[in-house]
DONU-561923 format. One record per residue: x, y, z of N, C-alpha, C, CB in turn; residue in three letters. Coordinates in steps of 0.001 Angstrom, whole numbers, plus 500000, padded with zeros to 6 digits. Each point is the difference from the previous one (the first is absolute). Glycine has a CB too. Layout:
<vofis>
XYZXYZXYZXYZAla/...
</vofis>
This chain:
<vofis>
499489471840481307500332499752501385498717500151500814502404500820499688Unk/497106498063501093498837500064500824500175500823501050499426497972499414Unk/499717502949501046499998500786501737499579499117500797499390502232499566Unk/501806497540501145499548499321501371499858500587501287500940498484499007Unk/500103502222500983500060501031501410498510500706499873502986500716500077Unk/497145499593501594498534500753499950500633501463501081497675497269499834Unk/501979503992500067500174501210500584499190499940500428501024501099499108Unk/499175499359502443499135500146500615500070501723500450499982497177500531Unk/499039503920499284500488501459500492498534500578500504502273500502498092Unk/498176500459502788499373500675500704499709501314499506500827498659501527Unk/497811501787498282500165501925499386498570500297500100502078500135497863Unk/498163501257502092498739500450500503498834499297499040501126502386500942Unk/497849497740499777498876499588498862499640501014498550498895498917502337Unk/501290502436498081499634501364499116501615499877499220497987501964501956Unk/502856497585498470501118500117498985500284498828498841500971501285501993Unk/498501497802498592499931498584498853498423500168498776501268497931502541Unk/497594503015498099499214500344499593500761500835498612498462499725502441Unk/501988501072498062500130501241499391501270499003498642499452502589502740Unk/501191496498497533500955499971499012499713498964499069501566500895501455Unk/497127498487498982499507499009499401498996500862498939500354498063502122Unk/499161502554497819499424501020499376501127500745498976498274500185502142Unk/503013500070498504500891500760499212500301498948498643501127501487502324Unk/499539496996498566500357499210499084499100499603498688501197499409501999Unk/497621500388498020498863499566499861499909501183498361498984499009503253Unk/501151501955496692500165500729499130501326499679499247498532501509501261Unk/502297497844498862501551499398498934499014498218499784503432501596501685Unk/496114497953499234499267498567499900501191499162500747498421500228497440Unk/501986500265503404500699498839500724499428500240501753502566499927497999Unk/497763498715502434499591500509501344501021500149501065497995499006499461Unk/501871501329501690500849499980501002501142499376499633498353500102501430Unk/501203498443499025500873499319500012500798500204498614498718498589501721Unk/501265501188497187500290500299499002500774501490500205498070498360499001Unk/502132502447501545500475501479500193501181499513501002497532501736499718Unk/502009497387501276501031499136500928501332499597499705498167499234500554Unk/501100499752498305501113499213499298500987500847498960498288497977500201Unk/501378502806499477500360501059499260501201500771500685497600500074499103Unk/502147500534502183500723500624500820500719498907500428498625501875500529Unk/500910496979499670501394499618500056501399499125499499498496500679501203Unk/500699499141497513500806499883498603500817500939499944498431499126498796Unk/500852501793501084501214501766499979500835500109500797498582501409499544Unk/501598498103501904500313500200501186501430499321499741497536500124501363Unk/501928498644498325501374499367499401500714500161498763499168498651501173Unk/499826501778497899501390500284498748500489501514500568498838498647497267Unk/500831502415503520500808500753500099500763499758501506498608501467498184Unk/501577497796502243500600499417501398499540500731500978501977499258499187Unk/496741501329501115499902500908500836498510500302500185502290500766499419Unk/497366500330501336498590500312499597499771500947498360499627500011503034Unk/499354499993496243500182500295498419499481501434500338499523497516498339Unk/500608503239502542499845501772499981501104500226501290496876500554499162Unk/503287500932500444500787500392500755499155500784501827501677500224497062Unk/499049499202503876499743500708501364500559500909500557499486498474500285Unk/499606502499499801500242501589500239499758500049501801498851501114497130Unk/502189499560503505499798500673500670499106501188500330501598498861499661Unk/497541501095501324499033500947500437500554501467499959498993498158501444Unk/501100502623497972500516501551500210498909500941500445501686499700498165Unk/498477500965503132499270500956500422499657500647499353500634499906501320Unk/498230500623498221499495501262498981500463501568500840497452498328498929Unk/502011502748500103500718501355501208499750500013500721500233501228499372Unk/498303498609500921498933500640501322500730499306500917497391500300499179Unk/502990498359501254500373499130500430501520500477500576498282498515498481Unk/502525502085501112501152500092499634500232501222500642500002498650497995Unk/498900502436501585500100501121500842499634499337501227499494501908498387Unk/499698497553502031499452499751501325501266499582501191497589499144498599Unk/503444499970500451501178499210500610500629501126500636500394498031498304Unk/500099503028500552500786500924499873499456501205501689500287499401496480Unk/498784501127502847498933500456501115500115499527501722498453499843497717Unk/501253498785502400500240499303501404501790500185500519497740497928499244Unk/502907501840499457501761499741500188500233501647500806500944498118497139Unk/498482503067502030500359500810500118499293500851501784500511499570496807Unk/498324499515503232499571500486501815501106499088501334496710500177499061Unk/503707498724500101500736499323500697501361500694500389498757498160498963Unk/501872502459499848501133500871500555500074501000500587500556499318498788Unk/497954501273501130499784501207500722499532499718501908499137501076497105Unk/501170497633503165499680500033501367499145498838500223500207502448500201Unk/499182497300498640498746498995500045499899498541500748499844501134497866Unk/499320498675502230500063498505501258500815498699499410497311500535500961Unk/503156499444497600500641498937499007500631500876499565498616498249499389Unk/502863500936500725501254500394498937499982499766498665501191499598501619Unk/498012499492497825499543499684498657498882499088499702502122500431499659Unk/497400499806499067498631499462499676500231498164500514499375502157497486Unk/501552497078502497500021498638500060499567500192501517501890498964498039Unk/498458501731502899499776499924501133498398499971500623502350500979499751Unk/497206500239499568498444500032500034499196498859499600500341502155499586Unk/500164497357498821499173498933499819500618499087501232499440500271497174Unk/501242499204503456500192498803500478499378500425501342502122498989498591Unk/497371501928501996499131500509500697498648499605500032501419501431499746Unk/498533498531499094498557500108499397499536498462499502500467502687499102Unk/500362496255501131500191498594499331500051500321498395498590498547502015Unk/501861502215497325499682499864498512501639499358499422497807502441499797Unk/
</vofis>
């Protein structure tokens, strides 16, 4: 089957660097890693790894906990969503 379509994508310069170098060590290139992903994409109907949700680490977690807990004590926010949306985050 001839390639006709052409992709056109956008990415950093240091990240296409960096994977062209990665690929380059199996001997295929990008594109070749491309086509690959998305061969896979379709025999498993989906993307071919699984997507994880971001989970706060502790430090993080205490920090939530920490702010929640000045908030009930009187604090200028009733809860952390409030602060961030204060804060644009």
């Amino acid at each position: 089957m001839a390639k006709t379509a052409v992709l056109n994508v956008r990415i950093d310069p240091k990240v296409k660097a960096e994977a062209e170098k990665l690929y380059s060590q199996f001997g295929i290139t990008v594109t070749d890693a491309i086509n690959m992903f998305l061969y896979q994409s379709i025999n498993e109907g989906g993307l071919p790894f699984e997507l994880k949700k971001h989970i706060p680490n502790s430090e993080t977690l205490s920090a939530m906990r920490e702010s929640e807990e000045i908030a009930k004590n009187g604090g200028r926010f009733d809860n952390v969503d409030e602060m961030f949306k204060e804060m644009g985050i």
